[in-house]
C-alpha positions in Angstrom: 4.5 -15.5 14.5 7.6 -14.0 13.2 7.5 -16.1 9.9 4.0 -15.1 9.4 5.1 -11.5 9.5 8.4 -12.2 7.2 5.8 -13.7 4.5 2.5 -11.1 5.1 5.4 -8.2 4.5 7.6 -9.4 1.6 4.5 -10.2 -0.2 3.2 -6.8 0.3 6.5 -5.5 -0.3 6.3 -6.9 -3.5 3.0 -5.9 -4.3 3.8 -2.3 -3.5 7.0 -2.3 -5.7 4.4 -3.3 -9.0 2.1 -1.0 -8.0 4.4 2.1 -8.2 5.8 0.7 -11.1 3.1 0.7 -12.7 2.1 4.4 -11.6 5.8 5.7 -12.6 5.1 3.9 -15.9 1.4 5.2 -16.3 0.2 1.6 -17.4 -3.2 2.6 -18.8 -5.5 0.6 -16.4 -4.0 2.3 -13.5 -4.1 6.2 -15.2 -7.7 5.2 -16.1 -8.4 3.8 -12.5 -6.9 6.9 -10.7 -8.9 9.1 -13.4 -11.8 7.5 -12.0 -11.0 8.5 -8.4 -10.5 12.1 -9.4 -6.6 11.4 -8.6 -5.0 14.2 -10.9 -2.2 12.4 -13.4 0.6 15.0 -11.0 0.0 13.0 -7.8 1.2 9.5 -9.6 4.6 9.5 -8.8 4.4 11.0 -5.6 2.1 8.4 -4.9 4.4 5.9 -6.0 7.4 7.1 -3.7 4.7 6.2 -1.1 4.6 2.8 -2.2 8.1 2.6 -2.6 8.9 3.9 0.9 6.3 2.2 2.2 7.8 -1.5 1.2 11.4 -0.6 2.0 10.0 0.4 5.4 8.0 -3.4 5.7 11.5 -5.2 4.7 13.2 -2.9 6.8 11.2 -3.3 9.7 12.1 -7.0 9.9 15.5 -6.4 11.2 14.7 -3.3 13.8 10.9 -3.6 14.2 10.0 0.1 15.0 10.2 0.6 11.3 8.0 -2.2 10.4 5.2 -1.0 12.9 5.8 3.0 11.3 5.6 1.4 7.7 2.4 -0.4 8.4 1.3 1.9 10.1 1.4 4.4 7.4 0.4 2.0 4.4 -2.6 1.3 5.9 -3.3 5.0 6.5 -2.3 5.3 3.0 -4.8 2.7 1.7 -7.5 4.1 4.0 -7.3 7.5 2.0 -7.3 5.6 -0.8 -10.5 3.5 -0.2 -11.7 6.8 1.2 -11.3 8.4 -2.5 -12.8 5.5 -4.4 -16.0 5.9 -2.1 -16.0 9.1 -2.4 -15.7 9.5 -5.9 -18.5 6.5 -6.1 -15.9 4.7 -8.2 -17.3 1.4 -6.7 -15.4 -0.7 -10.2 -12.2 -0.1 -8.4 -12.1 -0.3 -4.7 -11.6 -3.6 -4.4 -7.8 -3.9 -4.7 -7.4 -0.7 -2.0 -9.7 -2.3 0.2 -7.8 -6.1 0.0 -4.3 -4.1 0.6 -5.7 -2.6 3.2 -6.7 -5.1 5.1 -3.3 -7.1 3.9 -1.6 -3.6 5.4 -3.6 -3.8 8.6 -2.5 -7.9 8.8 1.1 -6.6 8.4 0.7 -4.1 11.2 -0.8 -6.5 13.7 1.4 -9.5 12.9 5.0 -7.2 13.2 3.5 -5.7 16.5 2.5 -9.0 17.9 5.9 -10.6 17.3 8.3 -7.8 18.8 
């Protein structure tokens, strides 16, 4: 179990890490994406210290566990709001890729709390 949780987290990890890059970078498809949403250009890099925090806390969380479970925890609260904007916004063209993290988030939660 713990292997699965090693490879569901770094991948995440590493998705997380692009992500906020590309929000600290303000890679077009993202600003228009978040314009979409009605997520105001301010709350990018905020947002991406999120991410950041979010994937240290996954890696982290493989050597003392109670960070792992708080990191998941919070990403997929993270990627609920986020869903949570896209629907609300009725920006249906981009929920896709919260959603799939989400789920990926929820995977990492359940797999680091299952293998403590």
């Amino acid at each position: 179990m713990f292997i699965a949780t090693v490879v569901v987290s770094i991948l995440v990890a590493a998705f997380l890490c692009v992500s906020a890059f590309l929000k600290i970078t303000r890679n077009p498809q993202i600003v228009t994406s978040m314009s979409a949403a009605g997520v105001p250009d301010s709350w990018l890099n905020p947002l991406a210290a999120v991410l950041v925090a979010g994937a240290a806390g996954l890696v982290a969380g493989l050597w003392w566990a109670p960070i792992g479970v708080a990191a998941a925890a919070g990403l997929v609260l993270y990627f609920a709001g986020a869903v949570g904007v896209h629907v609300k916004s009725k920006d249906w063209q981009n929920i896709a890729v919260p959603t799939v993290v989400l789920v990926l988030a929820g995977v990492a939660l359940a797999l680091r709390v299952a293998s403590m």
